[in-house]
N, C-alpha and C positions, 0 to 999 in steps of 0.2 A: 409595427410595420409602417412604414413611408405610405402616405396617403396624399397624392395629385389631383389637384384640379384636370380635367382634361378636355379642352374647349370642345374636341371634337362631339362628346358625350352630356358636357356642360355638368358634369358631375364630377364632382372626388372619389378619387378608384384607388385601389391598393394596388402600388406599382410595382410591377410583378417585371424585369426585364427580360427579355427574350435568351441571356442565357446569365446562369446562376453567377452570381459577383461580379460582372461586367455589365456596363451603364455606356450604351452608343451614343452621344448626340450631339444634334446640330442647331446650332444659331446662326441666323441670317446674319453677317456682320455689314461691315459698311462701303458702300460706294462712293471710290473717296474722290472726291473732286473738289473737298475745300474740307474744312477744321471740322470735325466731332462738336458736336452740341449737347445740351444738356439732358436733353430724347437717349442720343446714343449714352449718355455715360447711366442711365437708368438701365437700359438691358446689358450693358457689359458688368456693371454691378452685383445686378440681380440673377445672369446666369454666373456669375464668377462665386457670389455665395454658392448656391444650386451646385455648382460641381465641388466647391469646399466641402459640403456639408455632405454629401453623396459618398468622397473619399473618406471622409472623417468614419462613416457610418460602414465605413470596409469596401465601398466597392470599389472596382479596375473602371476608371468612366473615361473614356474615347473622348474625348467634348474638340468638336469640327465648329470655327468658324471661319465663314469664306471672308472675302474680300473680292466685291466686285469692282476690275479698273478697268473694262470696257463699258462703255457706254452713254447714253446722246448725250446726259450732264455733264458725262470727263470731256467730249469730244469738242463740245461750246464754251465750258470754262477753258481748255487750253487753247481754242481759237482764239477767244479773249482776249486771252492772256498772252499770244505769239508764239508757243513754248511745244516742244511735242508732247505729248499726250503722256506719254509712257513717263517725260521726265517729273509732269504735275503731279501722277498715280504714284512716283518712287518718296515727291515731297512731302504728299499727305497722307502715306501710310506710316513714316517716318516719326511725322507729328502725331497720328494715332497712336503709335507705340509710345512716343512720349508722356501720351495723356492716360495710355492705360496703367503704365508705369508707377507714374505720380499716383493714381486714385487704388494704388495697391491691387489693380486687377491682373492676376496669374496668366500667361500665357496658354493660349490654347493648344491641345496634343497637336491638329493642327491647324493651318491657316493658307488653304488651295487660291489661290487665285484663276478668276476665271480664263482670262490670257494665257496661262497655263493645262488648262484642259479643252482645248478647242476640238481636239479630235473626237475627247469621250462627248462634248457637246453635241457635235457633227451625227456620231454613230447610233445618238439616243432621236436624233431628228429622221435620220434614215429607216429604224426601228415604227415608228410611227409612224411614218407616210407607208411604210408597206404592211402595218397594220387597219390601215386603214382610217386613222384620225389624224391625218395630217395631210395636206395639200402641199402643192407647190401653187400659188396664183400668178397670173399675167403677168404682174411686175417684177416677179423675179422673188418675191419673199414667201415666205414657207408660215403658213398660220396653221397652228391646233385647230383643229372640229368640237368643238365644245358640245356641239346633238351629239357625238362620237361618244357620249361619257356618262351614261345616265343617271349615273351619281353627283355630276357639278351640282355644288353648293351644297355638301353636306359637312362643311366646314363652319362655312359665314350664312348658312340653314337661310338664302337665299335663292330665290326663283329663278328659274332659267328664262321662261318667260317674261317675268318682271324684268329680266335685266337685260333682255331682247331686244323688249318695246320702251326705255328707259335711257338705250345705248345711243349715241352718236358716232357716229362713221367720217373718219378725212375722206373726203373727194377722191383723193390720193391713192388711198386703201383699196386692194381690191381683193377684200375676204368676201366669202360666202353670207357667213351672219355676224352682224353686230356684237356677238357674244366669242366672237373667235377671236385669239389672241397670235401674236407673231415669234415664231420659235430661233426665225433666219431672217434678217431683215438684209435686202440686196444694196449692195456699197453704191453710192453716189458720188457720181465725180472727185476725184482727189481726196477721196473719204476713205482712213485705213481700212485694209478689209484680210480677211484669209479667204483662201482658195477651197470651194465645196461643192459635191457635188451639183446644185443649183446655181453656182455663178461667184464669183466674188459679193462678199460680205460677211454680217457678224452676227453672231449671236442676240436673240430675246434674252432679256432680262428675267423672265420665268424660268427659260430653260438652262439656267446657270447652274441655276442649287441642288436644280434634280442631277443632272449628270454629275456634279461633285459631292453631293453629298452620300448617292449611290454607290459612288467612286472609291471613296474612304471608309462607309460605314455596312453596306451592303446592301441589298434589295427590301429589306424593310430594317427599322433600325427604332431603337427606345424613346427618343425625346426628340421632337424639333421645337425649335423656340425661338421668339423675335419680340420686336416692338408692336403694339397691338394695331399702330396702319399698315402691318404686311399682311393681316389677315384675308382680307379679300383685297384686291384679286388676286397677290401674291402668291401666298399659302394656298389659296384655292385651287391656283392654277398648277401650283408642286403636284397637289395630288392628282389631278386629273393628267396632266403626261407622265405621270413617275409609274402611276398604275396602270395607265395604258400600256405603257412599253414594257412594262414589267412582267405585268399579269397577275401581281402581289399586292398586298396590304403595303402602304407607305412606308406611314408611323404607328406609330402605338399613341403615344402620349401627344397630345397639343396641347405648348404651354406659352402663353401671351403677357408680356409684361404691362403694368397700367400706363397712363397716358401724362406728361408732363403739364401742369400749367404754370403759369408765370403770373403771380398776385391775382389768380379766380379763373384767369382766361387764356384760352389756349395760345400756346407759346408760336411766335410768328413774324417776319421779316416783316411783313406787311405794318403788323400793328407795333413796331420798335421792339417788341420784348421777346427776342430770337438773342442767346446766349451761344459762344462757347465753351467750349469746358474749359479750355486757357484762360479764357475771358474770368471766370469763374475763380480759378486757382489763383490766379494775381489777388484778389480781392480775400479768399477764405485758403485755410488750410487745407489741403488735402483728404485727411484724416476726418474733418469735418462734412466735405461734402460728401462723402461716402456716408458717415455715420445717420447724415439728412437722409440720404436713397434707403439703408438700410432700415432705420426706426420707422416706414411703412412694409405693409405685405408689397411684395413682389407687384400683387394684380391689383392695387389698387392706384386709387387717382392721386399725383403728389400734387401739391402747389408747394409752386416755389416763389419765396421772397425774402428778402432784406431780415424780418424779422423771424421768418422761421428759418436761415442757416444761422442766427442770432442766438436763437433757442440752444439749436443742435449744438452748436459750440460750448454752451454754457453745460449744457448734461453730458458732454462728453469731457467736458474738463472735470464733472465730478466722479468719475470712473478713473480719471487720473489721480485725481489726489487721494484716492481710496489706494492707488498703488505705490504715490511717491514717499520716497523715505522708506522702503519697506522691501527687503531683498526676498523673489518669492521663492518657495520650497522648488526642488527639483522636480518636475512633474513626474516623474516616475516614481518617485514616492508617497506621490498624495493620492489614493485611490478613487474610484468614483464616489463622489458626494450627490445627497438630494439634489444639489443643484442641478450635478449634471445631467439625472434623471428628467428634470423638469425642462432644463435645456432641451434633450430629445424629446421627448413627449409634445411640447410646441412645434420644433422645426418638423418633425416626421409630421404634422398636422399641415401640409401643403405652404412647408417651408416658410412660417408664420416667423418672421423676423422681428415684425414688431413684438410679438412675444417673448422672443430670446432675448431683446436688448432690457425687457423687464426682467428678464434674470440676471443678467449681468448688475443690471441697480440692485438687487439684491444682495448679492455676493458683493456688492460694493460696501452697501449697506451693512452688510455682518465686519466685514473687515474693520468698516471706523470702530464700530462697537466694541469686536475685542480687543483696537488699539486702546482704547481707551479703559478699558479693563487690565490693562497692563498683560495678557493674553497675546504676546507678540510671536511665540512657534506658531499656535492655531491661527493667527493672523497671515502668517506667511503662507501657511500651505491652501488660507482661502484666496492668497494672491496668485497662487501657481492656479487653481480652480478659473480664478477670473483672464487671467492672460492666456489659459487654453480652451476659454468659450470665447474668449474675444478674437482668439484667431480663427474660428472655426466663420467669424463675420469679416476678417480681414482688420480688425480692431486691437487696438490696445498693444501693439508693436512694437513700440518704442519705447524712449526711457523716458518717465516721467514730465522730467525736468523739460528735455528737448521741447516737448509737447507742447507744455504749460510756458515756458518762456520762447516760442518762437516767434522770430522775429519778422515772418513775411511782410511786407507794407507797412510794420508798424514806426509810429514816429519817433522812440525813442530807443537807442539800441540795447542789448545787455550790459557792453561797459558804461553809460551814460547811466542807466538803472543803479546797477551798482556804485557808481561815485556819489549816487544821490543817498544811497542806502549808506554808505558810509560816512555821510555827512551829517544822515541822520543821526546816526548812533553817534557821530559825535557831540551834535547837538543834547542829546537825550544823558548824555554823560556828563558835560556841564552843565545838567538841568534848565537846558534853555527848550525845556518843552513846547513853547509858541514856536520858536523855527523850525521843532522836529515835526511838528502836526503841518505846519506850513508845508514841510517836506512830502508830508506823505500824502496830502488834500492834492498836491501839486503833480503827483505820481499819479492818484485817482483819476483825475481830471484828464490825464492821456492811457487812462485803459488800464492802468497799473497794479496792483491787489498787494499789499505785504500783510505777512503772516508772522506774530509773533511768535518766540516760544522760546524755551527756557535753553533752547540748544540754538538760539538765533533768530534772523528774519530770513523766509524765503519771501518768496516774489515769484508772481505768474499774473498772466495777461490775461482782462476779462473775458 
């Protein structure tokens, strides 16, 4: 059985979904008002394994991420910028798609936009003020009652009091308490807005996910999942209007991806070391930054640097070369092996990734072994073993070759490789073995690797 971390409970539960082989759920996605970072490519990673590994394991999984493109970020970056709002929101989901693309992340069943459910927005706000925890105030904006909820903070297991006497108020603001949040903020001059029953204006950014996620998956629904700064007040604030207007249990499951840093320290505009994920992919393979996100658990803390996607390159190219040169068995021939066992046994342990990438080294590892025992059927069918747990991480996809010799950023191309390689072997044939070794020190020295053997040299990049 599948066993979840579930913040709400801070325990691993056996996750039991609300109906037998269907898996609902929702990830916060992104608010897009400029390029995906390396925060967002960590929980589109880490939910993209989670729903692989979910379908892998038989269930039907619904997996909902939004995309919020109203809001006061889009509204100031496209002042900025001169541009309308809507056109910024169509640029930089564009480019999200782009990025998810590249880092091999599967599209979501679906993908609501919040500009798209303004009504269900509206009617979930309506539901609430005549339940009683929600206002309309002076200025025209509509705030949650958070005394309304006497559950708030059994999420982020934080005080309502504490966060009372700890809150700051704009001048501006005219909520009841410091703990109240804004579900309808009223349009300001020349500021787009929809028409509601309170007055022209837009949607809170809390109350986005509850109405769409309710929207698509129903009144309580299996998993919601995010970055671990959506947790308070974000996620707090889900459950306290989602239940209120409800009258129902939200979620079942709450699951929090861990936190990115950049060489010890948290990742930040402020201190220079704020990434894209483009930024990222110009510099490392694809395939590599993924394999970096996936070789930690989900909820743990990464750091990222220069030398650890160094790392990851170099252990992912040994998973490669355990499959190149080597056509693997049909998967429908190779039955479940120990490995696979051992496979599931980790991931069903709270989707312990870093786990599963040690079985893949193993199965990598048996493969040299039998090649070299001249055991080349049982070699193949542990390559079909290896390339259907590597997909189960979004790993191991390609052909070999591709992998090991691409050529993103690098300084020397494959035909320029190659001319060398054959000047080699020229050299090495009129026994001018000082130019052949000059050859290959020379090839070193730009990243280069050749591999002799009785059927040739290949070549792949360190």
């Amino acid at each position: 059985m599948i066993r979840i971390y579930n913040t709400l409970t801070q325990q691993k539960e056996v996750f039991q979904p609300l109906q037998p082989g269907k898996v609902r759920m929702y990830v916060c996605g992104m608010t897009v008002y400029d390029y995906c970072h390396l925060g967002h490519a960590r929980v589109l990673v880490a939910f993209d394994v989670i729903t692989r590994y979910l379908r892998h394991r038989g269930y039907d999984v619904h997996y909902v991420r939004n995309i919020t493109d109203i809001d006061d970020k889009i509204l100031r970056r496209a002042e900025e910028n001169g541009e309308a709002f809507t056109r910024l929101t169509e640029r930089m989901i564009q480019a999200m798609h782009e990025d998810e693309a590249r880092l091999g992340v599967l599209p979501p069943t679906e993908e609501p936009r919040a500009t798209a459910h303004i009504d269900d927005i509206i009617a979930m706000i309506r539901t609430l003020i005549q339940k009683g925890h929600a206002y309309v105030a002076d200025n025209g904006d509509v705030y949650f009652s958070v005394a309304s909820f006497p559950e708030y903070g059994k999420l982020s297991k934080k005080k309502l009091e504490d966060l009372v006497a700890g809150a700051r108020v704009d001048v501006q603001e005219a909520k009841r308490s410091p703990a109240d949040f804004a579900l309808w903020k009223a349009a300001k001059p020349g500021e787009v807005s929809w028409p509601s029953p309170w007055g022209e204006g837009r949607p809170g950014w809390h109350i986005e996910c509850s109405a769409m996620s309710t929207k698509c998956l129903g009144e309580t629904f299996d998993i919601h999942g995010g970055g671990p700064d959506l947790l308070f007040p974000h996620h707090e604030n889900e459950i306290a209007q989602s239940e209120c207007a409800t009258g129902h249990a939200f979620v079942h499951t709450w699951m929090h991806a861990g936190a990115i840093r950049v060489n010890k320290e948290k990742m930040s505009k402020s201190l220079g070391n704020f990434f894209t994920i483009r930024e990222i992919l110009d510099k490392y393979p694809a395939e590599v930054v993924r394999y970096f996100l996936v070789s930690s658990h989900y909820r743990s803390q990464v750091d990222y640097s220069e030398d650890n996607l160094a790392e990851a390159g170099r252990t992912l190219s040994k998973l490669y070369l355990a499959l190149r040169g080597i056509l693997p068995a049909k998967d429908a021939d190779v039955p479940e092996t120990e490995y696979d066992r051992r496979f599931t046994e980790v991931m069903d342990d709270d989707f312990n990734t870093a786990g599963a990438v040690a079985v893949l080294h193993a199965v990598a590892g048996e493969i040299n072994q039998l090649r070299r025992d001249g055991q080349d059927q049982e070699a193949r069918r542990m390559a079909a073993v290896l390339v259907r747990l590597g997909a189960v991480l979004g790993l191991l996809q390609q052909d070999p070759d591709a992998f090991l010799q691409a050529d993103a950023g690098a300084e020397l191309s494959a035909e320029e490789i190659k001319r060398l390689i054959e000047a080699r072997a020229e050299a090495r044939k009129a026994r001018d073995f000082a130019e052949a070794d000059r050859i290959r020190d020379e090839l070193a020295a730009k990243g280069i690797i050749l591999d002799d053997s009785r059927q040739g040299t290949t070549w792949r990049r360190a």
